[in-house]
N, C-alpha and C positions, 0 to 999 in steps of 0.2 A: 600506733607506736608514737612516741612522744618525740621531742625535736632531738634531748639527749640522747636515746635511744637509737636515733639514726646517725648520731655524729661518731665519726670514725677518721683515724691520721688515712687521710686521703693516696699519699705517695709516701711512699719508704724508700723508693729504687735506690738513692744514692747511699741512704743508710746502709744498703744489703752488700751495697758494690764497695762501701769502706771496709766494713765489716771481716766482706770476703776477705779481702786485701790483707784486714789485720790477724787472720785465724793462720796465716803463712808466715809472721812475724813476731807475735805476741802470745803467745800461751794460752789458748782457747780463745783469743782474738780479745784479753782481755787482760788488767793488770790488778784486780783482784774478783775472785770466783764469783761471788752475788752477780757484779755486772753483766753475765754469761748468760742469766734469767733461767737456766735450768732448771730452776726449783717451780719456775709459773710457767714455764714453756711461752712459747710467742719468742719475738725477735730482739734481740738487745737493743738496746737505745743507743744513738751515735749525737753525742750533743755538740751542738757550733759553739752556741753563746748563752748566758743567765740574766736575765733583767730585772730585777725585784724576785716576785713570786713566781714567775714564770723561767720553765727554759724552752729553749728553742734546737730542736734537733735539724741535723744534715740536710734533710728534705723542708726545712724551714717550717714544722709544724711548730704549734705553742702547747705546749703542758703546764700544768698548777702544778707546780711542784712539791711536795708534801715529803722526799727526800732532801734534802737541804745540805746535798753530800756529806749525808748521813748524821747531821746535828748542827755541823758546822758554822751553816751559815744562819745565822740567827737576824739578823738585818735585814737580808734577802742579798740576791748576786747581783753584782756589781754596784754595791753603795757606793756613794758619791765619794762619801770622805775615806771610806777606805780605799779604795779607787785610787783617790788624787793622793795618798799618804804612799802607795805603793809606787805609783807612777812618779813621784819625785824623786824615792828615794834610791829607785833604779836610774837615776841619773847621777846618783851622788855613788853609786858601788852596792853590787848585791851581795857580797862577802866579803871579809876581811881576814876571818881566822884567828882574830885577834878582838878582845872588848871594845864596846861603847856605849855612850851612854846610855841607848837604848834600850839597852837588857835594865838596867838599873831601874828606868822607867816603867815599864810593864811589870817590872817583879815590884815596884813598889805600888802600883794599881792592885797588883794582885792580892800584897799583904794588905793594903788598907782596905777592900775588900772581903781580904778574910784574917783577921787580926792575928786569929791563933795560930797563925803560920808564919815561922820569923825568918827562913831563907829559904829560897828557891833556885833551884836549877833545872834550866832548861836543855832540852832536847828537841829533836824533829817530829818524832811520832809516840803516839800514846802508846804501844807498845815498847819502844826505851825508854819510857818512861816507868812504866808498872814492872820492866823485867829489874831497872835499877834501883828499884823501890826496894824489889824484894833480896836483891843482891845487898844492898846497905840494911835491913833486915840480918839478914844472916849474918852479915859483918860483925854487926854490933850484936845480936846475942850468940853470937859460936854456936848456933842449931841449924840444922840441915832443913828441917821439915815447915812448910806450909800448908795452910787450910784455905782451898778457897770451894767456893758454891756451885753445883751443879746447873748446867743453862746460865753462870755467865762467865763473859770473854770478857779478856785482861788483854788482848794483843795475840799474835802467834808466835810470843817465845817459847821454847821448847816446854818451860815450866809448866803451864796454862791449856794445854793440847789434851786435855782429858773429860771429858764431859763437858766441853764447854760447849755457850751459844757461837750467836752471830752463825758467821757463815759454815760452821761446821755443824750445825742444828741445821742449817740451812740444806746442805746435802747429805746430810747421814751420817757424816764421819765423826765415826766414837771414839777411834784413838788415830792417831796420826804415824803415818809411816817416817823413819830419820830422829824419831826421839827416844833416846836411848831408853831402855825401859826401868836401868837404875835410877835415871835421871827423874820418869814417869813415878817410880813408887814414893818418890819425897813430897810428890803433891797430894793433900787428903782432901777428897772430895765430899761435901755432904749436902745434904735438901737446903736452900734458902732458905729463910725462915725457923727453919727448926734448929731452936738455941740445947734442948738434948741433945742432940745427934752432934752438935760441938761440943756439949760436955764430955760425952764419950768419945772424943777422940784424943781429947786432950789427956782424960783420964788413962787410953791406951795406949799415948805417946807421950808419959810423963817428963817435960823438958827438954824435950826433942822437936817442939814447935819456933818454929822461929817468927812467923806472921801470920795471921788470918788476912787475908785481900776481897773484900766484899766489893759491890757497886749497892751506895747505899738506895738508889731505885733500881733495880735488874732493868736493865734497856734491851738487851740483847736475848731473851730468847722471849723478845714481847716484853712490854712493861709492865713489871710484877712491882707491885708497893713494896714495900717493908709491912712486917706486922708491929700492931703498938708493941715498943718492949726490945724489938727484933735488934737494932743495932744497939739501944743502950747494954742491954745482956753481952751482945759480943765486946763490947768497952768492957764491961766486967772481966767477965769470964779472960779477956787477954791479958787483963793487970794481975789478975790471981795468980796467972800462970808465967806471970815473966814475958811474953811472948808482946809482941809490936801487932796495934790495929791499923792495916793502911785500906783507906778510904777511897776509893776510884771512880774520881768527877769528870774522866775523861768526857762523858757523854753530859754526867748532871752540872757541871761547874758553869756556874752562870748561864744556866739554862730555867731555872725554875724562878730566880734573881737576880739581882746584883749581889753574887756570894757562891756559896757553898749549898750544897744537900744538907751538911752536917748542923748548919746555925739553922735548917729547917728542922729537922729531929731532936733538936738539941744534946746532939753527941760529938766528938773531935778526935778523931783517928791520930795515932800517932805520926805516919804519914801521907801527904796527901797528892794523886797524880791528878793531872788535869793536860786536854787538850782540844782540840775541836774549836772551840768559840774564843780560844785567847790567841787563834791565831788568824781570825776572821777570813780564814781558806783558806791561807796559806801555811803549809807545812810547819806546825809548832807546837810542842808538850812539854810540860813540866814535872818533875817533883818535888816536894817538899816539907817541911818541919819545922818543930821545934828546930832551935840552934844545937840543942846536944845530943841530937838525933843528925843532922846534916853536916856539922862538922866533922865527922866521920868519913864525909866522900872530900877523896884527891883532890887540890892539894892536900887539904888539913888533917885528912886521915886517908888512912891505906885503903879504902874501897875505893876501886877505881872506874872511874868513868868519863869518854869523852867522845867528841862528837864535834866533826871538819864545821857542819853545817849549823851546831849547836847555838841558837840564840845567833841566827843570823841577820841583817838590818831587815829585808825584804817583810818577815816575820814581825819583826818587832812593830816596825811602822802600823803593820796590818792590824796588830793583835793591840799596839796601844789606840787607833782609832776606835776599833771596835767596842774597846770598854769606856772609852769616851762618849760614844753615842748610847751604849746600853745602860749610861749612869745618868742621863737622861728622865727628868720625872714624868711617872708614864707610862712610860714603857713595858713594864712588867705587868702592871693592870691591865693593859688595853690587850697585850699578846695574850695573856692567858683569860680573861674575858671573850675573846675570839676562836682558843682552843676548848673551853667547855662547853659553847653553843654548841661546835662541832662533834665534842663526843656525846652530847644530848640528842642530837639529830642524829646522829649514828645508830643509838640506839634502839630513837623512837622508827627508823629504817628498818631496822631488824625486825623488830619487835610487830610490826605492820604488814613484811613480810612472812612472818610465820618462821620465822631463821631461829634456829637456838643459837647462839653467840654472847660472848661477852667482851664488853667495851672497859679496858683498864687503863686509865687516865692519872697524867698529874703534872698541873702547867699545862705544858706545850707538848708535853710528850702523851701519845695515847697506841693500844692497839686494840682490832677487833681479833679476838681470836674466835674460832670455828669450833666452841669446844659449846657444851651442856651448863657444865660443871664450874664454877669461880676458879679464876686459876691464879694460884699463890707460888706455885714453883716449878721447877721447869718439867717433871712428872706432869701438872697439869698443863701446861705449854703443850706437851708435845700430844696432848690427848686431842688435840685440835685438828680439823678437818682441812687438810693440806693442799687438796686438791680443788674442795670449793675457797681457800683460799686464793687459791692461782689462778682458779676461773673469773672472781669477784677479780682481782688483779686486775686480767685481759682483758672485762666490761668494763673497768672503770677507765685504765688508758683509753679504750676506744674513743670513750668522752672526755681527753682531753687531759683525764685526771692521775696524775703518775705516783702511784704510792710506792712502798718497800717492797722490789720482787724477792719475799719471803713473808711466812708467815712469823718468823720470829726475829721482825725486826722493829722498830719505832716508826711511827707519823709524826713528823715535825711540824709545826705550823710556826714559818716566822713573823717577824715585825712588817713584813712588806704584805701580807694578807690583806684581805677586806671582809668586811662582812658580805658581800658581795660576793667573794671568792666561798665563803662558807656556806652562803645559802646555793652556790651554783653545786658543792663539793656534797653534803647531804641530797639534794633532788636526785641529779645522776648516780650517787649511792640509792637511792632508794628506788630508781627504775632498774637500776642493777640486779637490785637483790630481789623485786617484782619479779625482772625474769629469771632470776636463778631458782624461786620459787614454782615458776608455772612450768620450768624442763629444769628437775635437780638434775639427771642425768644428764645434759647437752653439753 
């Protein structure tokens, strides 16, 4: 047995006795359900602190972190400058309730980064974000109806709770209890990738469509490509029809560049949300457009929307370091040069141990799923072996290595990796899945 093979988190005690603590306090001892680990069984993680590429849980073990709290942190935790950018400006006041120049800043990073987008408004989370997206959607064409993709998540506003990924792929839940099921039948669900199955819904809801909400890389029930064709057709197909394209970068926005998914496919959604990496961890999303798409929201138009904590400084500070450091020349080569080794090693893991799986990559973002078969949408997502996923999971924490507890979530690799960290992240994958090979039943 090799050295990986025998390494294992030594002491949990304190983790188990917080833990305890918090299951009498916190809603399954957790403040959202993935954290719970239900889906890979084993013990939830209680983390202290973040250091680059590593976190550090309650019992003072070290993990490679490969969650990145869940995209976010694209730098690694606790960068310098975003660090010292947040630490100052909690001296100066962490809310005001009122503007500053700071929103101006980040929203003009953001547009010079992504040109086709002339105003922005921000929010706290990517979920007010996509629910107001599609709210100012409706606004502006008087139609009730949206189309979005089966396996992926937009957030958990009521809209979005019907086939979605993330963490309702994660436990089963197909439909969600408290949503009205009037409210349920205005959202049309169809396959990712398949631009018929959006003809014919358009064609069965002549005029009654008010947005299609794609993520133009599915991240959330596992990363699923787009196919050639896949979003320029939905550009189409939404101009035909009247109806608004909004494009959802919460997870890809300045993840695969400095930019957008959309200047990678070369397509531009009418509107566009984003969060995670513009707020370098701390609580911040956006929406946005064209000007005569967004002058439509309050004040300037009747769609209404607001928010105490909206474009608060604490955020700004965070969110404009961060793309200061990721505009950096560099950077986007060297991170995703360091994510393809790892999904080539991944493979060639599998592949050596006699595993049928498939490794679906792009950038930084990659998953293995537990399936046969290539998987394009969330049908083939979910054909995936769930249980040798949870088990690969539990082998691979033991060594240290902490991936997504689900099988249909993303591997993040940030800017604080090593090749070093890679070559250790493949070995222990590959003793892993040696022994999940020699006992598939264990």
């Amino acid at each position: 047995m090799s050295a990986t093979q025998r390494r294992s988190l030594p002491d949990r005690r304190r983790s188990r006795e917080i833990f305890a603590k918090a299951e009498k306090v916190l809603v399954g001892g957790v403040n959202s359900p993935v954290r719970a680990f239900r889906a890979v069984g084993g013990e939830p993680l209680i983390i202290e602190k973040g250091s680059g590429q590593h976190l550090y849980d309650a019992d003072g073990n070290a993990l490679l972190d490969y969650v990145c709290s869940w995209g976010a942190i694209l730098l690694g935790h606790a960068h310098p400058a975003v660090s010292a950018a947040i630490a100052d400006q909690a001296q100066r006041g962490t809310s005001f309730g009122v503007t500053t120049e700071l929103e101006l800043e980040l929203a003009t990073l953001i547009t010079i980064a992504m040109p086709f987008l002339e105003k922005v408004r921000f929010v706290s989370s990517g979920t007010e974000a996509t629910m107001s997206a599609v709210r100012l959607a409706r606004g502006i064409t008087k139609r009730d109806f949206i189309v979005k993709f089966q396996g992926c998540y937009h957030g958990h506003a009521d809209s979005f709770l019907s086939q979605a990924g993330s963490g309702l792929a994660t436990l089963g839940i197909a439909e969600c209890p408290g949503v009205p099921q009037a409210l349920a039948a205005l959202t049309l669900n169809v396959p990712y990738n398949d631009l018929n199955a959006v003809e014919q819904i358009f064609a069965q809801h002549k005029d009654k469509i008010a947005a299609v909400i794609v993520e133009p890389v599915a991240a959330n029930m596992g990363v699923v490509l787009p196919r050639d064709g896949f979003l320029k057709g939905l550009r189409e197909i939404t101009r035909k029809h009247g109806a608004l394209l909004i494009i959802d970068e919460v997870i890809t926005g300045f993840r695969l560049h400095y930019g957008s998914a959309q200047q990678i496919f070369g397509v531009q959604g009418d509107l566009t949300t984003m969060g995670k990496i513009i707020g370098g961890g701390v609580p911040v999303a956006a929406y946005a457009g064209r000007a005569e798409f967004m002058d439509h929201v309050a004040p300037l138009g009747p769609v209404y929307q607001a928010g105490t904590l909206a474009g608060n400084p604490l955020a700004m500070r965070a969110g404009i370091a961060t793309l200061k450091e990721l505009s950096k020349p560099g950077l986007y080569e060297g991170l995703n040069a360091l994510a393809k080794n790892l999904a080539a090693g991944l493979q060639k893991a599998l592949k050596d141990a006699g595993i049928a799986a498939q490794v679906n990559s792009i950038g930084s973002l990659s998953t293995i799923f537990f399936a046969s078969q290539p998987v394009t949408d969330y049908t083939g997502a979910k054909r995936s072996d769930t249980k040798l996923y949870a088990r690969f999971f539990r082998d691979m924490l033991q060594r240290g290595i902490f991936l997504a507890p689900s099988q249909f979530e993303a591997a993040f690799v940030s800017a604080s990796h090593t090749s070093a960290d890679i070559d250790r992240t493949i070995s222990a994958a590959a003793d892993a899945l040696q022994a999940i090979a020699a006992q598939p039943s264990a």
